[in-house]
BASE-276175 format. One record per atom (N, C-alpha, C): x, y, z. Coordinates in steps of 0.2 Angstrom, whole numbers, plus 5000, padded with zeros to 4 digits. Example, Ala and Ser with C-alpha at 12.3 -4.5 7.8 and 13.67 -1.06 7.14 Angstrom:
# residues 2
506649725039506249785039506649845039506449895035506849955036506450005039
This chain:
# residues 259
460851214956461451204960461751134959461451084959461451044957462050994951461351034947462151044940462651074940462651134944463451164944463851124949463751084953464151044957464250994952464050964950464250904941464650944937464450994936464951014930465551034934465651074938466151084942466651024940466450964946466650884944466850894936466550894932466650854924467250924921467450984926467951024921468351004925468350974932468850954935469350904932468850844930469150784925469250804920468950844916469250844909469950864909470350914910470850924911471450874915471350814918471650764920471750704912472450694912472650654906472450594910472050544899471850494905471050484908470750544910470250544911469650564906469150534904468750564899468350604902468350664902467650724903466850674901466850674896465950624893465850564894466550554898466250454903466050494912466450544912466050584917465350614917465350654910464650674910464150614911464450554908463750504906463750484915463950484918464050434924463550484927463650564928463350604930462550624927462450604923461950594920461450664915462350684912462250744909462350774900462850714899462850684892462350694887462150644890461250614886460850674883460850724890460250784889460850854884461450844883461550894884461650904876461850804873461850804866461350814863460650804867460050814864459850894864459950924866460150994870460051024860460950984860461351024855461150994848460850944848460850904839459950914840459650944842458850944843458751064846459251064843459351154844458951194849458751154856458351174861458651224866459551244862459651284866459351354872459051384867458651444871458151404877457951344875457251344881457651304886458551304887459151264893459351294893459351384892459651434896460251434900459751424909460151394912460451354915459951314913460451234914461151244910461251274904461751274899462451324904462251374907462251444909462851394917462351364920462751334926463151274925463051234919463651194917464251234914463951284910464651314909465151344913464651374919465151414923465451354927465251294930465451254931465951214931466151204923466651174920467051224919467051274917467451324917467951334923467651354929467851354935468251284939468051234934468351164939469051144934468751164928469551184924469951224926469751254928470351334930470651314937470151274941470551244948471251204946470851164943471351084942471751104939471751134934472451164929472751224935472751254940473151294943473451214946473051184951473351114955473851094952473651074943474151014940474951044939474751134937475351154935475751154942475851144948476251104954476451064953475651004954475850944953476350924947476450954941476850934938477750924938477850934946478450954949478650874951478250844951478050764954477750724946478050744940477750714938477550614934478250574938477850514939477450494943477550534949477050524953476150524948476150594946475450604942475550554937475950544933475750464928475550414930475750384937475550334938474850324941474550384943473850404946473750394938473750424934473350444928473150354924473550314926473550254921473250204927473250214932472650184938471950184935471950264935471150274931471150244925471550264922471550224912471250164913471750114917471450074917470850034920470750064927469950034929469550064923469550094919469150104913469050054910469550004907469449944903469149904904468949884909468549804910467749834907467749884908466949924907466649964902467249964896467449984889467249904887467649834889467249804886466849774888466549754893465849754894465149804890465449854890465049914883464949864875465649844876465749794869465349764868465449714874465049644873464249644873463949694875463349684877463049714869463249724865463149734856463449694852463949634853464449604851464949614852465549604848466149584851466749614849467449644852467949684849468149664842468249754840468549734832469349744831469649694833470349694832470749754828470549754821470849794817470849854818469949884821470049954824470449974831470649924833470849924841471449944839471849904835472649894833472649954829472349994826472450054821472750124824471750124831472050174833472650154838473050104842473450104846473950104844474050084835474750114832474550204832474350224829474050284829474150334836474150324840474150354846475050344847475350294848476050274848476350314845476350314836476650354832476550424833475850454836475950524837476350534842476350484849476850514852477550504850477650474847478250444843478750494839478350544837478350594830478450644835478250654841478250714846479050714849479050654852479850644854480350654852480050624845480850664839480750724836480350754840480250824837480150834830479650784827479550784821478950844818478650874824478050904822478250954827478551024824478851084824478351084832478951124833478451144843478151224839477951244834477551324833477351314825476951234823476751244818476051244819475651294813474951254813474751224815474951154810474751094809474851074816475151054820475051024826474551054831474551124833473851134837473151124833473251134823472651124824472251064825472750984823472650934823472450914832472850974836472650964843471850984844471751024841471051064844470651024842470750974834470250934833470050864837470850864840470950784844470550784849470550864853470450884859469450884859469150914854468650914852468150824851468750794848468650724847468350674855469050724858468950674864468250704870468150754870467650794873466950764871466950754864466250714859466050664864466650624861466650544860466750524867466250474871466350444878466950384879467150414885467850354884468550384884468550434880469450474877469550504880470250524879470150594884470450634881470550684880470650744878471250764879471450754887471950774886472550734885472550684885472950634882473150644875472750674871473150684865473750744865473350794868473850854870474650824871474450774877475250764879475550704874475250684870475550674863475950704859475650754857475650804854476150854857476250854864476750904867476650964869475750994868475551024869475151034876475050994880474850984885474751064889475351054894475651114896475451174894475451194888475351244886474651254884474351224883473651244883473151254892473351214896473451214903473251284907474051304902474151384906473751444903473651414896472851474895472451454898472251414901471651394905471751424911472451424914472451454920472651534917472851564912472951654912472651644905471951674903471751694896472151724894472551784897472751844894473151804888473551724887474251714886473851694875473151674876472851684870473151754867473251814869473551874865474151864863474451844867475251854869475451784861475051744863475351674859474851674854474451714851474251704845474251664839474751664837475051594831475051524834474851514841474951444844474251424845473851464848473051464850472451454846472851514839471951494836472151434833472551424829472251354826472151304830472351304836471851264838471351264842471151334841470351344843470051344837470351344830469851334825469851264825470351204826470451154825469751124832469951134837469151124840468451134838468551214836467651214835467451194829468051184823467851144817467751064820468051034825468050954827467350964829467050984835466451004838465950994832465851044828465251034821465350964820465850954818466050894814465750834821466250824826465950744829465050754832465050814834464350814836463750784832464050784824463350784820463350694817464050694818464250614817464050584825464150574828464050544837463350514835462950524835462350484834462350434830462350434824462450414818463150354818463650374822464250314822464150274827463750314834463750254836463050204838462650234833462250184829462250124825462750144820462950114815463250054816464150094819464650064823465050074828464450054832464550054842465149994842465049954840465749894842466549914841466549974834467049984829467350074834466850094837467050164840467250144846466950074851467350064857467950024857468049984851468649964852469150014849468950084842469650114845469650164851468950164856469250194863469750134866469650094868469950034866470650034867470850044858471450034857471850124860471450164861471850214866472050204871471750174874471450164882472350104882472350074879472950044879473450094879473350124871474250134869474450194878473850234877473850294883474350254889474250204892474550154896475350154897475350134890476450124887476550204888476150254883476450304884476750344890476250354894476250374901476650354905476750294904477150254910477950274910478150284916478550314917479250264917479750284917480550244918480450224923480550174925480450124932481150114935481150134943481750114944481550134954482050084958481850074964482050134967481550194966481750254967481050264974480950324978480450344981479950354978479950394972479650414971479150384965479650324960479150254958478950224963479150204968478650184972478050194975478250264976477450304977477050304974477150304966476850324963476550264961477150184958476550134957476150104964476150124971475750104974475250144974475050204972474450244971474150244964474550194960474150184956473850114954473950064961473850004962473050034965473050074972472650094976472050114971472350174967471750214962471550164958471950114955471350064949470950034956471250004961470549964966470050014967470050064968469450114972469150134966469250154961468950164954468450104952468850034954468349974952467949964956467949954962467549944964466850004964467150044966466550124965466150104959466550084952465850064948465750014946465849954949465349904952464749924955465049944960464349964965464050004961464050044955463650084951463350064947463649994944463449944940462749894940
């Protein structure tokens, strides 16, 4: 019961831009077991431990993706929540750093051009709203960020422009039939990322632990600029930067104390 309370929590997060799913699993203590789980093939004998985090994350995705598509009525409101969390994640991204030595400038500045530019290429509608290549490069971003502790997932989406739409197959499967030319490639683009970072993740951040959290690092930034909404002495920026002042303080604090 236990676990399926965690996982619940960890599908509730994963679908918030901004937030990493696998900085929630690691906080929750579920990470660890799960990549071992999967790169040491013990599936069969974690049945159900497997069985009740799926149902879990599944079910806490399908809440919050029904909440969000409201909450998207207010959407600088939710931006400015979302960059509160971003950021109380960085003092302890680099603390991660420091404690194997020290940031690497040129992986930080790569991905943070890289993240810019995708959003960038999205704005001008440079990457067609129904081609392949965009979901499938979503499915792998998406996958990416699910591996890797620190990313979020769904921030690439909203790069990419795809956000919203993936949302709503989460809240109505049926729309996978309906939109078929939109879906699989980036359900292949996922479970080809998945094979792919699962069997690297050990191995990279062995190697290079310093050079994988400085480009979370260098997202953890760009996601910042992108997010942030057009400021102006409206109600509704107001609200929103004061709940995003409140959310960075309660986020640091809480892992402090967990610290």
């Amino acid at each position: 019961m236990i676990t399926f309370l965690k996982a619940l929590l960890i599908g509730i997060c994963a679908v918030l831009p901004g937030v990493s799913g696998s900085l929630i699993m690691i906080s929750l203590g579920i990470y660890d077991k799960l990549i071992e789980i999967i790169n040491n093939h013990k599936i069969k004998d974690n049945k159900l431990f497997l069985l009740y985090l799926l149902v879990g994350i599944l079910i806490g995705m399908y809440s919050a993706s029904f909440l969000l598509i409201y909450m998207f009525k207010y959407k600088a409101i939710l931006y400015y929540i979302f960059i509160g969390i971003i950021l109380s994640e960085v003092p302890f991204i680099v603390k991660k750093i420091h404690i194997k030595g020290r940031i690497k400038l040129v992986p930080l500045v790569l991905s943070f051009i890289f993240s810019i530019l995708l959003d960038s290429l999205n704005k001008q509608n440079a990457l067609s709203s129904y081609s392949f290549f965009r979901y499938f490069i979503g499915g792998i971003l998406f996958s990416f960020g699910k591996v890797f502790p620190g990313i979020s997932s769904s921030f690439f989406l909203l790069c990419l422009g795809i956000y919203d739409k993936i949302i709503i197959l989460v809240i109505n499967p049926f729309y996978l039939f309906k939109y078929l030319y939109l879906y699989i490639p980036f359900l292949i683009g996922a479970v080809l990322g998945l094979i792919i970072f699962l069997k690297l993740l050990s191995y990279l951040m062995k190697k290079y632990y310093e050079i994988i959290y400085s480009i979370i690092l260098g997202l953890l930034f760009s996601s910042t600029i992108i997010l942030f909404p057009s400021f102006s002495f409206n109600k509704e920026n107001i609200v929103g930067f004061t709940l995003m002042a409140l959310i960075f303080v309660i986020f640091i604090n809480n892992k402090y104390k967990n610290n």
